[in-house]
C-alpha positions as CSV (number, residue, x, y, z in Angstrom):
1,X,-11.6,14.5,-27.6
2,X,-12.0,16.0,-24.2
3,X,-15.3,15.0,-23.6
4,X,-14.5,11.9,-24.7
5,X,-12.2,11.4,-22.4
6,X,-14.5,13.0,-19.9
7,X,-17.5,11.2,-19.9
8,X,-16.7,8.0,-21.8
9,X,-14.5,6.0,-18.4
10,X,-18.0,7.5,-16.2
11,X,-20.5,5.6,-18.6
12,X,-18.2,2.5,-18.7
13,X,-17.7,2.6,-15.0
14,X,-21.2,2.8,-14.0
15,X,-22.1,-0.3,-16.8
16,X,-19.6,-2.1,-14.7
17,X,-16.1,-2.7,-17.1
18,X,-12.9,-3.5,-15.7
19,X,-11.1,-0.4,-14.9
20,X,-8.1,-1.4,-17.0
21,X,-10.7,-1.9,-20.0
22,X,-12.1,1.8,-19.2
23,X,-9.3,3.3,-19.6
24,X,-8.2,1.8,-22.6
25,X,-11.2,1.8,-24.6
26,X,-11.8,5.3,-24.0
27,X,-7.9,5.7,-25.2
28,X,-8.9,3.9,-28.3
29,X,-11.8,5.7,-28.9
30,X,-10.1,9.2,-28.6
31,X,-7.3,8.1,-31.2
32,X,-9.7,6.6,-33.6
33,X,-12.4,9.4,-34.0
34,X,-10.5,12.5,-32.9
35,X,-6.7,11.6,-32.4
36,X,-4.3,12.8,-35.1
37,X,-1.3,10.4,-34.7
38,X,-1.5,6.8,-35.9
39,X,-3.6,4.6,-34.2
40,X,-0.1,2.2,-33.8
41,X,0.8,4.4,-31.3
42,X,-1.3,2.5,-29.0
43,X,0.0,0.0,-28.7
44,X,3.8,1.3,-29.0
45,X,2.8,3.4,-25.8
46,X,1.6,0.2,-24.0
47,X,5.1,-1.4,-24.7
48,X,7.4,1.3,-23.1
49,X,4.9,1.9,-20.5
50,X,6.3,-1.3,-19.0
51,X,9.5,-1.3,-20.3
52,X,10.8,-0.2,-17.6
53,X,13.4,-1.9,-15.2
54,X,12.2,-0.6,-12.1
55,X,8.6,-2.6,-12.7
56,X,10.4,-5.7,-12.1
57,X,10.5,-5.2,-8.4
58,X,6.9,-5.6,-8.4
59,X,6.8,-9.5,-9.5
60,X,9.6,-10.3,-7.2
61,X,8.3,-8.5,-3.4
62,X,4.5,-9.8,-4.4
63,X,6.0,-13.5,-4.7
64,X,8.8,-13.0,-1.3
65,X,5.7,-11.3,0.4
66,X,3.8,-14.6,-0.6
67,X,6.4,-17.0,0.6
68,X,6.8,-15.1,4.2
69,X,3.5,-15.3,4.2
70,X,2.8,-19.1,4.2
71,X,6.2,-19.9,5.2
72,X,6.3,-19.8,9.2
73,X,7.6,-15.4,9.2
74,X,4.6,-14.4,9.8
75,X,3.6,-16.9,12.7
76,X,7.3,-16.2,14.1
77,X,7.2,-12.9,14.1
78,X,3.8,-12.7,16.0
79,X,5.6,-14.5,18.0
80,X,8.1,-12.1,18.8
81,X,6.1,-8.8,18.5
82,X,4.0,-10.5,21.4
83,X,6.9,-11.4,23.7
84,X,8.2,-8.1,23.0
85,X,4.6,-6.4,24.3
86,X,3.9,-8.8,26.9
87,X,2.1,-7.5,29.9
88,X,0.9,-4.1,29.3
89,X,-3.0,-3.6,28.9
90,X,-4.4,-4.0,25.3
91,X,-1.2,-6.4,24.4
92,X,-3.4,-8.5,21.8
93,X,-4.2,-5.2,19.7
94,X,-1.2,-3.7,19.8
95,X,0.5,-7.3,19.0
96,X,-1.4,-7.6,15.9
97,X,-0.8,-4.1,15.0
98,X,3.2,-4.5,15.4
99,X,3.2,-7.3,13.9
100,X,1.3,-5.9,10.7
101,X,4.1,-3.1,10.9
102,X,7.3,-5.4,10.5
103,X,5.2,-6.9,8.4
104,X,4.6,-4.4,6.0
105,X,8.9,-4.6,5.8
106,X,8.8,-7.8,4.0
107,X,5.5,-7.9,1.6
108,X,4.4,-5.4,-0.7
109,X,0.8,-6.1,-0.7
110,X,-2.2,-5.0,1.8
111,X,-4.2,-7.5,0.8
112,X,-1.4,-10.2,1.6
113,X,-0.7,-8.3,4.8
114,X,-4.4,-8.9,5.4
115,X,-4.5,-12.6,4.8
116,X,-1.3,-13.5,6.4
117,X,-1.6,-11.5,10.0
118,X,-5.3,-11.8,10.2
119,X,-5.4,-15.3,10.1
120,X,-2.8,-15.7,13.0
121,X,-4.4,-12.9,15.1
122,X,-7.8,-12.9,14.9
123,X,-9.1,-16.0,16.9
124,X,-6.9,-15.0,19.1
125,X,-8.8,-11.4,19.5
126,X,-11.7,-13.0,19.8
127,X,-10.6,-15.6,22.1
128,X,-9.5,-12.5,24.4
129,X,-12.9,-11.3,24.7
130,X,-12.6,-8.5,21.6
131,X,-15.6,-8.0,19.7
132,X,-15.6,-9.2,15.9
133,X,-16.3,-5.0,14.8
134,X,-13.0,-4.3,16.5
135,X,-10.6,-7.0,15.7
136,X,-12.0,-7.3,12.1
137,X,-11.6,-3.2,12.0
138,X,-8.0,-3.4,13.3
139,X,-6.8,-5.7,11.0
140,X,-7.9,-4.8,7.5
141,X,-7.3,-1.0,8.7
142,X,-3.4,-1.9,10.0
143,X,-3.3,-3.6,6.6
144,X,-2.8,-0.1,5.1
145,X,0.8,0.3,6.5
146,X,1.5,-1.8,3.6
147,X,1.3,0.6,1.2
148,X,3.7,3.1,3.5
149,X,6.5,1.4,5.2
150,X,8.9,0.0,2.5
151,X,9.2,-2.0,0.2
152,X,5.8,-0.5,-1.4
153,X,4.2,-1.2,-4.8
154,X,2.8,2.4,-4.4
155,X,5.9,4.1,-4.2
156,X,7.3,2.0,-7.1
157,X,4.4,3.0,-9.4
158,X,4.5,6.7,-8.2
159,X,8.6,6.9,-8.9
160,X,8.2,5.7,-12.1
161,X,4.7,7.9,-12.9
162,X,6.8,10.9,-11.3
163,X,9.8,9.9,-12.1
164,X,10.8,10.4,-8.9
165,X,13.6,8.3,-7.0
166,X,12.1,5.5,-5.6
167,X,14.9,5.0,-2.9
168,X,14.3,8.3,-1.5
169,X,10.5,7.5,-1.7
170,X,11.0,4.2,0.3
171,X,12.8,6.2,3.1
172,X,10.1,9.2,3.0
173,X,7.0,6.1,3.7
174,X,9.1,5.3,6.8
175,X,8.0,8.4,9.3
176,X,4.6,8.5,7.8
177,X,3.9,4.2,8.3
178,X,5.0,4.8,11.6
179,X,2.5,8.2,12.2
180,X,-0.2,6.3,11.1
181,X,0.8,3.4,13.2
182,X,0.8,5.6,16.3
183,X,-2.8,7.2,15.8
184,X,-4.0,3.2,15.2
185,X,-2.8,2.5,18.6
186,X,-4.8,5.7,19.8
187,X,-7.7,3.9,18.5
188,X,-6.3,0.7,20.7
189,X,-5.6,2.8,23.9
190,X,-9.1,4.2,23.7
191,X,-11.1,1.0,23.4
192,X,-8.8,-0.8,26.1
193,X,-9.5,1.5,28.3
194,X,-13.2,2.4,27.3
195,X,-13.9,-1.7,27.5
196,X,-11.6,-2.6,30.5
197,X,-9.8,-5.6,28.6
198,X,-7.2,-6.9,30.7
199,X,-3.1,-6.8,30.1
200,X,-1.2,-9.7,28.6
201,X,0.8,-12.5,29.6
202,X,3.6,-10.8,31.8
203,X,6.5,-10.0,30.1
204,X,9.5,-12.6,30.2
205,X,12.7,-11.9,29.1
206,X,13.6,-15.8,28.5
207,X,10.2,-15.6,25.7
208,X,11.8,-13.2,24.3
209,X,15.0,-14.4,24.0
210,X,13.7,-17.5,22.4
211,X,11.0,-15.8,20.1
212,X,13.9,-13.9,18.8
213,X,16.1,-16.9,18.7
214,X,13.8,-18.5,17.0
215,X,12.1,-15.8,14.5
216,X,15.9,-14.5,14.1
217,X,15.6,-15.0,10.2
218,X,12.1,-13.6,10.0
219,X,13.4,-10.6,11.7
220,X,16.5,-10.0,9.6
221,X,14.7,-10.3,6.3
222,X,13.2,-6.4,6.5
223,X,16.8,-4.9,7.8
224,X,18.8,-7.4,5.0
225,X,16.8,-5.6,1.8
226,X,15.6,-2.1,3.2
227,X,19.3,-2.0,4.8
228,X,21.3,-3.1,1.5
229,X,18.9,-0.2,-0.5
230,X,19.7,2.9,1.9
231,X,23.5,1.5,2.3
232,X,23.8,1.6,-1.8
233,X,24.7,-2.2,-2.0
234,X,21.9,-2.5,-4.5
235,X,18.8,-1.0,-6.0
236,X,15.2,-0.9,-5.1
237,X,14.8,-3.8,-7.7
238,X,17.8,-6.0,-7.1
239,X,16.3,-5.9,-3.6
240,X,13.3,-7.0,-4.8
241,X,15.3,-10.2,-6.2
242,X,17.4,-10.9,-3.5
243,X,13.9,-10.6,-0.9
244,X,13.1,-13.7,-3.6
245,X,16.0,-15.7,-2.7
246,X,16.2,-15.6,0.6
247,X,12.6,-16.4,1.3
248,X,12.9,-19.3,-0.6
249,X,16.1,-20.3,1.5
250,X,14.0,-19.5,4.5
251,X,11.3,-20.8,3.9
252,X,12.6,-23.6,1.6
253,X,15.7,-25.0,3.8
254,X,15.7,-23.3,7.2
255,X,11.8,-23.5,8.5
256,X,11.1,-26.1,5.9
257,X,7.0,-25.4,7.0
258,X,6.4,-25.5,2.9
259,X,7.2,-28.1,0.0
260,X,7.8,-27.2,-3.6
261,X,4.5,-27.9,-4.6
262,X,3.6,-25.0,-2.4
263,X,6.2,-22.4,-3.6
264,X,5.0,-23.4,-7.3
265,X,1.9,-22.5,-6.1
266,X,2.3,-18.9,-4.7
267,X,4.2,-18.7,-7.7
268,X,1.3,-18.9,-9.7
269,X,-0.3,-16.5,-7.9
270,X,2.5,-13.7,-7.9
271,X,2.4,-14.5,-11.4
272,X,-1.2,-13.7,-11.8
273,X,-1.5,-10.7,-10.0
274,X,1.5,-9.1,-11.3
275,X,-0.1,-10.0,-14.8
276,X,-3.2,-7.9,-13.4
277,X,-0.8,-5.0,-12.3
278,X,0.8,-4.5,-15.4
279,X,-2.2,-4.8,-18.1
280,X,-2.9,-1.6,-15.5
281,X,0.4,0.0,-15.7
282,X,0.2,-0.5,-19.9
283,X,-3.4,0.7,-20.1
284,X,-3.1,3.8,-17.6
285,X,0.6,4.6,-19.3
286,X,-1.8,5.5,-22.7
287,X,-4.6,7.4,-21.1
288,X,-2.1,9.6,-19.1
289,X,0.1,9.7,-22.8
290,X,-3.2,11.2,-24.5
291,X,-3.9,13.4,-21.1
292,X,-0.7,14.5,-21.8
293,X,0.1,15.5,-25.5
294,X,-3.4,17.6,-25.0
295,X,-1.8,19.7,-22.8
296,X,-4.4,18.5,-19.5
297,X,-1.5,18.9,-17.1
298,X,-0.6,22.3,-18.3
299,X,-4.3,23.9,-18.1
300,X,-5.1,22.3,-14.8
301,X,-1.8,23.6,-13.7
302,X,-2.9,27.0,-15.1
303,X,-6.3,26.9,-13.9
304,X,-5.2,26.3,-10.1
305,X,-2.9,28.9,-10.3
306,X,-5.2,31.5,-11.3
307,X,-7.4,30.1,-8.6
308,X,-4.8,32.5,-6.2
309,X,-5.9,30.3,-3.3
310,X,-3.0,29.4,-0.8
311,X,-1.6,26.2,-0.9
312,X,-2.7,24.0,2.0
313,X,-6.2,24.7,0.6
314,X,-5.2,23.3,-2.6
315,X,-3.4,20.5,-0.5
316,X,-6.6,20.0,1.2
317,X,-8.7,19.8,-1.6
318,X,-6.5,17.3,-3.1
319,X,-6.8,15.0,-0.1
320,X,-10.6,15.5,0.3
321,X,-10.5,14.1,-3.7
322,X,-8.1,11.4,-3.4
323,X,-9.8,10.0,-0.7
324,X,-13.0,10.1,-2.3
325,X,-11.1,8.3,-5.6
326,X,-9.6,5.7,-2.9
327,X,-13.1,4.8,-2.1
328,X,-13.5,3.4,-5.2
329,X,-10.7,2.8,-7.4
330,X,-7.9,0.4,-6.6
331,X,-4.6,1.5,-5.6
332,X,-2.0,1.0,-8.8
333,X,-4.9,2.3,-10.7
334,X,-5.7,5.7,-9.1
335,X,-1.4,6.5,-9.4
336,X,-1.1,5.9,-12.8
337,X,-3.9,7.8,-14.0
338,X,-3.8,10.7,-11.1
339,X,-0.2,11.0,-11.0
340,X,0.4,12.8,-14.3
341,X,-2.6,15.3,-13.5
342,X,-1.6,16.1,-10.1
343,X,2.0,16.2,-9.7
344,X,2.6,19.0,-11.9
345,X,0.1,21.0,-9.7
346,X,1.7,20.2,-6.1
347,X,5.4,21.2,-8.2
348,X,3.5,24.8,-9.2
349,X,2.8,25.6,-5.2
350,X,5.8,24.0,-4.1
351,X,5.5,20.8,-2.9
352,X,8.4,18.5,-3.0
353,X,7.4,16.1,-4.9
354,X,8.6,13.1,-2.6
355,X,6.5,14.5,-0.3
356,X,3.8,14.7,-2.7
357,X,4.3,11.0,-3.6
358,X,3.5,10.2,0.7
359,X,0.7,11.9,0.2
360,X,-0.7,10.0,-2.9
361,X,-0.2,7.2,-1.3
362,X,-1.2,7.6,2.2
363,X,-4.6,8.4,0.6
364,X,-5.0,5.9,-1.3
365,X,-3.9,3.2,1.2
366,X,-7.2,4.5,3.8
367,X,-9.3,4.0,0.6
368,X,-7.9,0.4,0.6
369,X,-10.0,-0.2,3.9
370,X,-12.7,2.4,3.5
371,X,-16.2,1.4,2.3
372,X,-17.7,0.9,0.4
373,X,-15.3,-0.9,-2.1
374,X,-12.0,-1.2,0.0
375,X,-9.8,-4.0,-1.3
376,X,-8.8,-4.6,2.3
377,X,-12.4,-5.0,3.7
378,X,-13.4,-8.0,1.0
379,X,-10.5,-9.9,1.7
380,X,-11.1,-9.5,5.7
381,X,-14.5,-11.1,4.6
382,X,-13.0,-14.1,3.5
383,X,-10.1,-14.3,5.7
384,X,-12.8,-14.0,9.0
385,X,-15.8,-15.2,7.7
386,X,-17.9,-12.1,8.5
387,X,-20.5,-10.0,6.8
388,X,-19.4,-6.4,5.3
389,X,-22.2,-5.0,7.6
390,X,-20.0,-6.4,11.0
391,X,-16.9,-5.3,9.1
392,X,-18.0,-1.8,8.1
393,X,-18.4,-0.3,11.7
394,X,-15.6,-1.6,13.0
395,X,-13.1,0.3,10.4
396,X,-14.8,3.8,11.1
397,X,-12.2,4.1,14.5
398,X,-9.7,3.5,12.2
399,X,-10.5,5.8,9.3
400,X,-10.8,9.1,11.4
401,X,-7.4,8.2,13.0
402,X,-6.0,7.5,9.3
403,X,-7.3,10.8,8.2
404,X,-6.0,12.6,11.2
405,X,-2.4,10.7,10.3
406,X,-3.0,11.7,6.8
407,X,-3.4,15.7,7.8
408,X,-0.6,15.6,10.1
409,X,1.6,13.6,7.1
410,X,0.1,16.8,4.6
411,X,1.1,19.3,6.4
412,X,4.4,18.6,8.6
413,X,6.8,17.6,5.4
414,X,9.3,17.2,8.1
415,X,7.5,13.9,8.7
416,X,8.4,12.6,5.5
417,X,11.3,14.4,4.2
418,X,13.8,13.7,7.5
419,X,15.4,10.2,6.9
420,X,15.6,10.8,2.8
421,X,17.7,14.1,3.5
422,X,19.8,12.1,5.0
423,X,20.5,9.6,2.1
């Protein structure tokens, strides 16, 4: 069964199958031919691996992430973010990367993030004198905060892969977004200055006054869910349903920039691609089932233990895999089926496993804008019209800065284990 399990998903993968249909013919295959339970287990082990109540966050922050999207927050809140800036040198850039950060608050998607700030920024960019390499690169790269700063889809499908608190792993993404944030703007400071782009409008205290005045909904919609999850009024996913309901009365009643038509529309599409999230969830949940009752956990565990090797190698060799995995693999895919294999080895050296959980995730969010296969980079394609070989250099910047976020992240767990002591 091992090598089954081995080198079946490599043969399907390089004759180009779905990932989801990877993983569960090769679970089919190992129950058929060398499995000794009943072959109904498969797809009893589908069932509960989405029977679970915290999953239904996911439907409910892809479709509020949608409506923000469309609805007028994301314009308004550009809006603010650039009143807010105005007037020092590199404002554009470091708009469009704040904006992507209190953006990240309300959606639960990169790709979404992607779409919804890089269509409001990017002419703008260019219109600034900013090359297409560098505002294309910014954008899909920001996109990754996504992923990090609550509410996340990562975190949601690590907790439950982990089972680990997902609260506490919404408050843990918080310091490590906001690292990753800073080392972006590294990247900003150093081309401003390298190029000699000018500063901003001047800063006015009457725009800001009425950006806020006027994006004041837009603004509370992060601090209403993440605040009603840390303060115990409500869980991770009744969050996720009240984010739902107050988009629509934001973007329904109060901005009124979308008809019903519209909303039917994006839900649809939350529909969809929550129906292509969970066929994932249900066929990872058997692989990592099979991985499991044959004991790979335990001898992988026991095999890096004998290694006697201290643990920030480990932790290193870890990152230098996941980001390699994050090159290629989508994001909910690489937790389900990793998750199971890895966590038990960062618990054997020590690792909390919260922690742990920012690190899974912070990898796998620079692999969501890293070439070649990036989820973030194809949507930037269509969102701006440009070649992958225009988008490709311009990420690079953004990727060493990630990484040097990500090693920082690794290896201070202060970073990502202060606000969720506090809880």
């Amino acid at each position: 069964m091992g090598l089954t399990m081995a080198l079946l998903p490599i043969a399907l993968l390089l004759l180009g199958f779905p990932f989801f249909l990877i993983l569960l013919s090769t679970a089919a295959a190992a129950l058929a031919f060398f499995g000794s339970v009943p072959t109904t287990a498969l797809h009893q082990v589908m069932y509960s691996s989405i029977d679970k109540f915290a999953l239904l966050a996911v439907p409910f922050f892809i479709f509020a992430g949608d409506l923000m999207g469309r609805g007028g927050v994301s314009r308004r809140l550009v809006r603010w973010v650039t009143a807010m800036l105005g007037g020092i040198r590199g404002a554009l850039p470091f708009t469009a990367l704040g904006t992507t950060a209190v953006f990240s608050a309300v959606s639960g998607s990169t790709a979404a993030t992607v779409a919804a700030v890089g269509s409001l920024t990017y002419d703008r960019l260019r219109e600034a004198g900013y090359s297409e390499r560098f505002s294309a690169g910014l954008l899909v790269s920001a996109a990754a905060m996504d992923n990090l700063i609550p509410p996340s889809i990562g975190f949601i499908l690590y907790g439950i892969s982990a089972e680990t608190s997902i609260v506490k792993l919404f408050a843990a993404g918080i310091g490590p977004g906001l690292v990753l944030a800073g080392f972006m703007g590294l990247v900003i400071a150093w081309y401003v200055r390298r190029t000699g782009e000018g500063r901003g409008a001047p800063f006015s205290l009457a725009e800001l006054w009425a950006a806020t005045r006027d994006g004041i909904w837009s603004i509370a919609a992060p601090v209403a869910v993440l605040g009603g999850i840390y303060a115990g009024v409500f869980s991770p996913t009744e969050a996720a349903g009240i984010a739902c309901v107050y988009a629509l009365i934001v973007v329904g009643l109060v901005y009124r920039e979308i008809g019903w038509g519209e909303i039917y529309r994006a839900a649809s599409r939350s529909m969809y691609l929550t129906a292509q999230v969970f066929v994932i969830v249900a066929c990872a949940g058997v692989f990592s089932w099979l991985l499991t009752i044959n004991g790979v956990p335990q001898r992988l565990v026991a095999i890096v233990t004998a290694l006697d090797v201290p643990p920030w190698l480990i932790l290193f060799a870890i990152n230098l895999f996941l980001l390699g995995v994050g090159m290629v693999l989508d994001t909910a895919s690489s937790i389900l089926v990793l998750t199971p294999l890895l966590a038990p080895v960062a618990k054997a050296i020590g690792v909390d496993p919260v922690h742990f959980g920012v690190i899974v995730v912070m990898n796998l969010s620079i692999g969501t804008f890293t070439p070649p296969f990036g989820i973030n980079l194809f949507v930037g394609q269509a969102v701006f019209k440009l070649p992958l070989s225009t988008i490709y250099p311009g990420v690079v910047p953004f990727i060493f800065a990630a990484i040097g976020a990500l090693l920082l992240v690794t290896y201070v767990p202060w970073i990502s284990l202060s606000i969720p002591r506090l809880l």
